[in-house]
N, C-alpha and C positions, 0 to 999 in steps of 0.2 A: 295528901290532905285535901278533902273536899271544900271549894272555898263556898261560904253560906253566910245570908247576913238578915236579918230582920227586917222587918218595916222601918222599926223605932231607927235603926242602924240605918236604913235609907232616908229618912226621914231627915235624919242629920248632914245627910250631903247635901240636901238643898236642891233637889233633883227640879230643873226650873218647867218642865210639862209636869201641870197638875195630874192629868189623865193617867203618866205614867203610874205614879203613887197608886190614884185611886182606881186603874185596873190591879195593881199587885194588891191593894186592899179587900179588894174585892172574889180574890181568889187566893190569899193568902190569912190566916187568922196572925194575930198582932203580934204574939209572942213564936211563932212558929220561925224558924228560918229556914230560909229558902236557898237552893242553889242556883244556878245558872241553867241547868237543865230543866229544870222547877218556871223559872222564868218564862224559856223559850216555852214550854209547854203550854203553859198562860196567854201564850202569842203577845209576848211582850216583845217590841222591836229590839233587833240586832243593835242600831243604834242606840236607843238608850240603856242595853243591855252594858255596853263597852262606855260608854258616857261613866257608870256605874264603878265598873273596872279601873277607868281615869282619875272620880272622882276619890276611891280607896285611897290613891297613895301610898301603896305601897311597892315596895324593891321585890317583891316576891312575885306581886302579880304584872308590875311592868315587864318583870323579866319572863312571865309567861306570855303576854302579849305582845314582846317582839319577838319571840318564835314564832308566835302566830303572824306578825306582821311577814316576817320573813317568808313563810309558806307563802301569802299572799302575795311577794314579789316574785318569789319562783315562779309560781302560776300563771304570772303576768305577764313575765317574759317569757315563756313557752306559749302563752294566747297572739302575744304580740309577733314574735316569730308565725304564727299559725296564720295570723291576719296579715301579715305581709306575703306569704304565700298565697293565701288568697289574691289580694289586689293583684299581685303580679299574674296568676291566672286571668283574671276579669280583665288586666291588658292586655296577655294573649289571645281571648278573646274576643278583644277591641282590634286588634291587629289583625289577625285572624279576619275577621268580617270585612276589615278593609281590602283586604288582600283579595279575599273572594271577590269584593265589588271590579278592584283591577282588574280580574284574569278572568272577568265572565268571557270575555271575547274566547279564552282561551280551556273549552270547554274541560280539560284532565286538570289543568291548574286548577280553575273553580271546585273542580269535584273535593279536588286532593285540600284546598283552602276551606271549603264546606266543612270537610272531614275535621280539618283541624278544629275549628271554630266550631263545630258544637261538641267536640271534645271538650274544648276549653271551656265551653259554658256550662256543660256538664260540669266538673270538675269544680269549678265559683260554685253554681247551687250547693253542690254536695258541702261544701265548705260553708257556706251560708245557713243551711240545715243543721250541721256541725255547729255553728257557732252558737245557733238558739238556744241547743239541748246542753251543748258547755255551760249558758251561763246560767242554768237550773240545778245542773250539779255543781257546778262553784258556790252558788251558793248551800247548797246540801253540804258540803266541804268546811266552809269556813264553819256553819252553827255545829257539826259535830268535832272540828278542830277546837273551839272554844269549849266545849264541854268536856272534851277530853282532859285540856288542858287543865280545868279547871276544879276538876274530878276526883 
């Protein structure tokens, strides 16, 4: 069941940004209801999207929105995991540069330290790159996790 609610029906939670209202107002006629999909396409925020969902109260959709919370721990901690691989890169490559700095004297060492350290700062970029373009699909994720869910 598609969950859908009116103005009048919004209007009753007491939604404390005027703006919110009066963008759905303005894109929604009075008696019409609107879904969540309906919303998002309005470019009405995520946040007062789920503000919405909170202020419902109900057992059916709380229990939609810890699934959804739940994806978004999964997520988290596979981000978190990914960003710890990184830093520990970006140390190897801290390490790395030192080591080259020691063994300049020692012309193969440098070479073979070089080698390492712009492996490793290779590898932090690529990960850094990675990380920008993750938190554009993350959020691509959560607004059609919420639409799904709510569909």
């Amino acid at each position: 069941m598609t969950l859908k609610i009116t103005l009048k029906e919004l209007e009753v939670l007491k939604p404390c940004d005027d703006c919110y209202g009066a963008m759905l107002a303005k894109t929604f006629p009075r008696k019409r209801k609107f879904s969540i999909a309906d919303a998002f396409a309005a470019d009405i925020s995520q946040s007062d999207i789920l503000w919405t969902l909170y202020a419902l109260k109900s057992d059916d959709v709380n229990s939609k929105l810890n699934i959804w919370l739940a994806s978004l721990v999964k997520r988290a901690a596979a981000a978190g995991y990914a960003a710890e691989r990184a830093a520990d890169a970006a140390g190897y490559a801290a390490d790395a540069a030192d080591a080259a700095d020691d063994a300049a004297k020692y012309a193969e060492l440098a070479a073979a330290a070089a080698f390492y350290a712009a492996d490793a700062a290779a590898e932090y970029s690529e990960y850094a790159a990675v990380n920008a373009a993750a938190a554009a699909v993350e959020r691509d994720i959560q607004k059609s996790e919420l639409i799904k869910l709510f569909s």
